[in-house]
Backbone as a chain_set.jsonl record, in Angstrom:
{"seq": "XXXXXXXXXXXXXXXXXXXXXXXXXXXXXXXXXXXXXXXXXXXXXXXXXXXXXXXXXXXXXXXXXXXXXXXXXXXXXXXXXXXXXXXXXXXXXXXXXXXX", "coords": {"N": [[0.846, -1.176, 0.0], [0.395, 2.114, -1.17], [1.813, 4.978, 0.883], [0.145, 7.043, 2.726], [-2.215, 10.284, 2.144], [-2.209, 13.058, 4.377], [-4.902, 13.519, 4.888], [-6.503, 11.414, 4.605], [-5.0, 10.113, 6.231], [-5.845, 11.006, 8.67], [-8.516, 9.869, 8.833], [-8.23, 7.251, 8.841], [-7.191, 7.294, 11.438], [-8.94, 8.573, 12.958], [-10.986, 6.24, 12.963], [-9.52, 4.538, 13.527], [-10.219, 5.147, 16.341], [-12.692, 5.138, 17.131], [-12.801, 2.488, 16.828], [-11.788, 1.599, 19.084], [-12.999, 2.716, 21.275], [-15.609, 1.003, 20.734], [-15.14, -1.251, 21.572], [-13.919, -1.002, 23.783], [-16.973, -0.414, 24.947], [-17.97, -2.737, 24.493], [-16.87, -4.776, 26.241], [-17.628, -3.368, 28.443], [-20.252, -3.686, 28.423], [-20.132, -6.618, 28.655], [-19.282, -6.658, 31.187], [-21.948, -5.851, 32.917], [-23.3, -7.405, 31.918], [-22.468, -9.596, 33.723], [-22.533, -8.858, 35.98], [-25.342, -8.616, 36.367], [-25.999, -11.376, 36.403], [-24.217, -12.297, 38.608], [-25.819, -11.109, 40.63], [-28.68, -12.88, 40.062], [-27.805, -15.121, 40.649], [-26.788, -15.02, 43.388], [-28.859, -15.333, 44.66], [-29.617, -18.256, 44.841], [-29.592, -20.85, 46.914], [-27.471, -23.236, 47.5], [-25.704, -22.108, 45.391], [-23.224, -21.136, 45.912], [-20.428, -21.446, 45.286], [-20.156, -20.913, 42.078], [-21.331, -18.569, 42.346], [-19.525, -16.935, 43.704], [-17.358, -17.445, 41.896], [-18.377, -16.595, 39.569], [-18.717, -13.95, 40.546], [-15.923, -13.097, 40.816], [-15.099, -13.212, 38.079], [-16.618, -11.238, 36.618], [-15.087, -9.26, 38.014], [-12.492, -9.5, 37.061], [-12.831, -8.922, 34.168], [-13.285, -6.077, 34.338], [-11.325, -5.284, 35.31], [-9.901, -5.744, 33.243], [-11.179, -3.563, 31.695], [-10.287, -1.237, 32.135], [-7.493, -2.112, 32.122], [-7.375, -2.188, 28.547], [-8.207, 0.338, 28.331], [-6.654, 1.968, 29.399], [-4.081, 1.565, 27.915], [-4.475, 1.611, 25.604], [-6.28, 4.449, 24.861], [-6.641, 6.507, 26.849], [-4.711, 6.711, 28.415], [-1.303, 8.896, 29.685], [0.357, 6.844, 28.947], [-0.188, 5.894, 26.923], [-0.508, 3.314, 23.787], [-0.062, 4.236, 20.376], [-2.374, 3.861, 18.198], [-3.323, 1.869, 15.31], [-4.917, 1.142, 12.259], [-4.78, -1.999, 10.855], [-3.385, -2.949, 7.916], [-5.338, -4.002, 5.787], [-7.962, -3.391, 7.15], [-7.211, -0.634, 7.057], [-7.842, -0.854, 3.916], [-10.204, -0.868, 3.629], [-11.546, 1.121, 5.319], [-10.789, 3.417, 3.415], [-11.832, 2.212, 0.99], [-14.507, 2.63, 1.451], [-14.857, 5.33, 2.291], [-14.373, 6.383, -0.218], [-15.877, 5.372, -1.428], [-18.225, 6.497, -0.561], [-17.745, 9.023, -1.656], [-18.223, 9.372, -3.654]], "CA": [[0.0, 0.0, 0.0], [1.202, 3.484, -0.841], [1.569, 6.015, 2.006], [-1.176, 7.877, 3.153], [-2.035, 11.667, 2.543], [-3.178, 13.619, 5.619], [-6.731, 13.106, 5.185], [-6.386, 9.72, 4.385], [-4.341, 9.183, 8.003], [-6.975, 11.468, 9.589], [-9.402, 9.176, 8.51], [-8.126, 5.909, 9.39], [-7.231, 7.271, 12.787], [-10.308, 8.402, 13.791], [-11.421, 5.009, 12.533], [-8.936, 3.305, 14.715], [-9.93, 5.485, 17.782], [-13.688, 4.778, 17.68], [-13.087, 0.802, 17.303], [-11.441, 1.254, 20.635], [-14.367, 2.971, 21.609], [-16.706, 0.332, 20.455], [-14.501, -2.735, 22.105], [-14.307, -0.507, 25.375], [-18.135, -0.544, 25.074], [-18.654, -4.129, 24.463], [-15.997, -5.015, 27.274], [-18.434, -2.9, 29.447], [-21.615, -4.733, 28.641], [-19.952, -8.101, 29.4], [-19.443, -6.275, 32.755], [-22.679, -5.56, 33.128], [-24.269, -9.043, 32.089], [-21.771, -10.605, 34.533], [-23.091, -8.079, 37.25], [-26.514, -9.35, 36.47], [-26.197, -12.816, 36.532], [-23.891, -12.06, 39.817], [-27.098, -11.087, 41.173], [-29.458, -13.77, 40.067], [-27.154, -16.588, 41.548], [-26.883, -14.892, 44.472], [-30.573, -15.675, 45.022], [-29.992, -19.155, 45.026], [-29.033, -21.585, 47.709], [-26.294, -24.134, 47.054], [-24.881, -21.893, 44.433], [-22.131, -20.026, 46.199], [-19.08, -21.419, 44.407], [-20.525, -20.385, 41.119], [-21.275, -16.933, 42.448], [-18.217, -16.157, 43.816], [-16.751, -17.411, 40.131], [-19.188, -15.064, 38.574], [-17.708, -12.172, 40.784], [-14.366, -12.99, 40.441], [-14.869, -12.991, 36.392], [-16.871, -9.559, 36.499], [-13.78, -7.974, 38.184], [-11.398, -9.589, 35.426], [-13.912, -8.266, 32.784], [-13.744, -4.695, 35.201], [-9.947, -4.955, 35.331], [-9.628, -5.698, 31.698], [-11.512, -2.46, 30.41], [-9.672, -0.693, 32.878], [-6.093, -2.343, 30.712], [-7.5, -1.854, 27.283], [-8.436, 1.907, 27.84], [-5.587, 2.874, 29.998], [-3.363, 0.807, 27.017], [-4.821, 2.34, 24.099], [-6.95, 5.595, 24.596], [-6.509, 7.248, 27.968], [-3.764, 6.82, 29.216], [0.003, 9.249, 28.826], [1.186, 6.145, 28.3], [-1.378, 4.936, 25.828], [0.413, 3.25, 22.61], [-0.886, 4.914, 19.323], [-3.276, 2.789, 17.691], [-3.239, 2.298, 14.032], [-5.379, -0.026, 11.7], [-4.103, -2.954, 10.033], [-3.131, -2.337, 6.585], [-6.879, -4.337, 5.514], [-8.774, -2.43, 7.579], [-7.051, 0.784, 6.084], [-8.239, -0.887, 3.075], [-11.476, -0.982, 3.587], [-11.854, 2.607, 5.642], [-10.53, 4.415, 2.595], [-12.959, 1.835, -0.303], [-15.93, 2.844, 2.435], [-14.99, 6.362, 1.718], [-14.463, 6.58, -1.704], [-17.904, 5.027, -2.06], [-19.658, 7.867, 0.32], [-17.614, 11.033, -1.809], [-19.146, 8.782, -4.799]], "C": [[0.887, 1.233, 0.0], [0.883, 4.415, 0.574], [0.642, 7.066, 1.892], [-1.16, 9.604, 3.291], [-2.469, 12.023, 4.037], [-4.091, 13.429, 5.964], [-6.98, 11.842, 5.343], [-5.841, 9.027, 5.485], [-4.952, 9.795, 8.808], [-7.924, 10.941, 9.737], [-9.22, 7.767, 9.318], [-7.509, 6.272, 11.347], [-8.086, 7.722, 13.789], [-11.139, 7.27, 13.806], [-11.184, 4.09, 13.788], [-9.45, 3.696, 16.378], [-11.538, 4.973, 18.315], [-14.246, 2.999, 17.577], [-12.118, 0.789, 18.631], [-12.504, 1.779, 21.69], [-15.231, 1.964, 21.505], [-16.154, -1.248, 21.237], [-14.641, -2.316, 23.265], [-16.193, -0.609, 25.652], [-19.022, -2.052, 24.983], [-18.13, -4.896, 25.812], [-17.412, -4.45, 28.349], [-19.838, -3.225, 29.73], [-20.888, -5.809, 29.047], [-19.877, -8.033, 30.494], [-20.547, -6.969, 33.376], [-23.843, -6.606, 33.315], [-23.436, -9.573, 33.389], [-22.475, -9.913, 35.874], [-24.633, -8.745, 37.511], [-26.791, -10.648, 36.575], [-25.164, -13.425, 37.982], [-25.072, -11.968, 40.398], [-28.023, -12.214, 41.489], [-28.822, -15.038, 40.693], [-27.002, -16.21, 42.615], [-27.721, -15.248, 45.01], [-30.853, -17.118, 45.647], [-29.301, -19.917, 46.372], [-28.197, -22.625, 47.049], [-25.856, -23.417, 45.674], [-23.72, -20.939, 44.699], [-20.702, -20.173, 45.426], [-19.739, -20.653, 42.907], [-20.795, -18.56, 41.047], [-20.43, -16.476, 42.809], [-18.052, -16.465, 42.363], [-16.985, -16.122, 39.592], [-18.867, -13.877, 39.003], [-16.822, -11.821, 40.596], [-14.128, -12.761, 38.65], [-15.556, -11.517, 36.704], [-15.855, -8.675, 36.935], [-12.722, -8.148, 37.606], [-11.957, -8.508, 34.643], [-13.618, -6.493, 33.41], [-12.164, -4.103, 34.746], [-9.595, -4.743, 34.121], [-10.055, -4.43, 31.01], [-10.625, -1.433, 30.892], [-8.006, -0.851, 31.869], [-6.109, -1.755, 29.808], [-7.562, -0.221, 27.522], [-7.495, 2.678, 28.394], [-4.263, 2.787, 28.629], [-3.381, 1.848, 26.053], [-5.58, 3.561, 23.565], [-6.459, 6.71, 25.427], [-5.27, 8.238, 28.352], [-2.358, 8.066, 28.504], [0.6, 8.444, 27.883], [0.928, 5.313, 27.104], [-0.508, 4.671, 24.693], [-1.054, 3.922, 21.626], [-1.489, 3.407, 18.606], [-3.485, 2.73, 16.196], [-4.201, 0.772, 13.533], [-4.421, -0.956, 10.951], [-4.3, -2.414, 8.655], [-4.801, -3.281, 5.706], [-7.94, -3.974, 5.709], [-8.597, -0.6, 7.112], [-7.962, 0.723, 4.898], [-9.431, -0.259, 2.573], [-12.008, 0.175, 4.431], [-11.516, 3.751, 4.469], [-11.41, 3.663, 1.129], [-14.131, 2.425, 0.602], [-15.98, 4.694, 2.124], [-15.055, 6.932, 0.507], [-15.884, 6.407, -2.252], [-19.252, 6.394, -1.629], [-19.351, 9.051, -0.736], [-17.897, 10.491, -3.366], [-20.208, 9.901, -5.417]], "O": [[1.808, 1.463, 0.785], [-0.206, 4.445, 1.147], [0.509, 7.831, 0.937], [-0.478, 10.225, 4.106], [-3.048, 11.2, 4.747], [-4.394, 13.168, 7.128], [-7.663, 11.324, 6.226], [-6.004, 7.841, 5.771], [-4.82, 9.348, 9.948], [-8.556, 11.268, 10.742], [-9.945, 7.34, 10.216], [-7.516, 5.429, 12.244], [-8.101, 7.47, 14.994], [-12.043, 7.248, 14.642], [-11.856, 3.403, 14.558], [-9.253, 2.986, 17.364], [-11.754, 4.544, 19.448], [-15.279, 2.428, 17.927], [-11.797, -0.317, 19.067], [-12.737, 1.243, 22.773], [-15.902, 1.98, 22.537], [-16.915, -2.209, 21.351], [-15.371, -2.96, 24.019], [-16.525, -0.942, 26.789], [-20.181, -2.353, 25.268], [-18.936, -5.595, 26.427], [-18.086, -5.293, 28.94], [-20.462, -3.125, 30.786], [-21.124, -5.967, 30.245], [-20.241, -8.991, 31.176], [-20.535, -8.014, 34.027], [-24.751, -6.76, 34.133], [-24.224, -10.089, 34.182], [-22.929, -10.658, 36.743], [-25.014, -9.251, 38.566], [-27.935, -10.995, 36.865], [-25.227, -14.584, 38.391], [-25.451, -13.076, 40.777], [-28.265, -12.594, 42.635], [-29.535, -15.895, 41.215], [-27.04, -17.201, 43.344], [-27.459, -15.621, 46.154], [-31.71, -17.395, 46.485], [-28.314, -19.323, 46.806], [-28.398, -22.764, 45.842], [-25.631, -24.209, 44.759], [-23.319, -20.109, 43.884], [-20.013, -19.228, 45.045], [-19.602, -19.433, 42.999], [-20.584, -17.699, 40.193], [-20.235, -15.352, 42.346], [-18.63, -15.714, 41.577], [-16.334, -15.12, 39.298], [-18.715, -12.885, 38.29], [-16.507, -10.676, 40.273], [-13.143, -12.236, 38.131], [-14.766, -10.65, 37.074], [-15.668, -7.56, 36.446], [-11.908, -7.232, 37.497], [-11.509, -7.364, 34.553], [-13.873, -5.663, 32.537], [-11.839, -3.07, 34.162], [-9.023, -3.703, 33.795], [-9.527, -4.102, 29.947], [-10.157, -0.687, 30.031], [-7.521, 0.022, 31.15], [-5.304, -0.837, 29.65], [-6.858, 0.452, 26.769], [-7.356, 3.862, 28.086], [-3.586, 3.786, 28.384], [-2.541, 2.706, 25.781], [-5.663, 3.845, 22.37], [-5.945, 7.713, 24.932], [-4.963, 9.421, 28.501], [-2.246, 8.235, 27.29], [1.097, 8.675, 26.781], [1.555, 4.421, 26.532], [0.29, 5.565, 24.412], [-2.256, 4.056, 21.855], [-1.038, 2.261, 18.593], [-3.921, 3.803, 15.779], [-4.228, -0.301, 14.136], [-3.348, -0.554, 10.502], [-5.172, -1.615, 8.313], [-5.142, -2.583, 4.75], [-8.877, -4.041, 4.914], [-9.431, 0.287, 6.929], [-8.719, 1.651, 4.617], [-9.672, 0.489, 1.626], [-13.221, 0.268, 4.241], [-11.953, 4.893, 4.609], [-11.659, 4.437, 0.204], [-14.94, 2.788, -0.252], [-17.024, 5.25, 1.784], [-15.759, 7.907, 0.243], [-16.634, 6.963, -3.054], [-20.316, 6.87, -2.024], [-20.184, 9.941, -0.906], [-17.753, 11.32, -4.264], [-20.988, 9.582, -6.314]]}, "num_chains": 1, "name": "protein.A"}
């Protein structure tokens, strides 16, 4: 692939920033189910190993969005995030088609 004008790396990096957006947001529903189904086993009798489990995974799942967004958005130390050269592909045919 040839190198990218300005617009063309303005493009794919706002691209790349709101699929870290959209993974931080899916990360945060799996929370959220795990929180809820924390709940509903709590309810039951003889299911305490399983509900601890289920808490101990919701605060992986907690810790983990906590990684990814300190990793890749947030953080000073955040690395820059760039698409794969396929996904470039296909953010700059997706545009070409819209200025169609």
């Amino acid at each position: 692939m040839s190198s990218l004008t300005a617009e063309q790396q303005a493009l794919c990096d706002a691209e790349a920033r709101a699929r870290v957006r959209r993974a931080l947001d899916k990360i945060e529903a799996a929370q959220y189910l795990m929180s809820d189904a924390y709940a509903i086993l709590s309810s039951l009798q003889y299911a305490a190993p399983e509900w601890k489990s289920t808490g101990a995974m919701h605060d992986r799942i907690k810790a983990h969005w906590y990684r990814v967004r300190d990793g890749l958005e947030f953080s000073a130390k955040a690395r820059k995030v760039r698409l794969d050269p396929m996904a470039v592909e296909s953010v700059l045919a997706r545009a070409d088609r819209a200025a169609a």
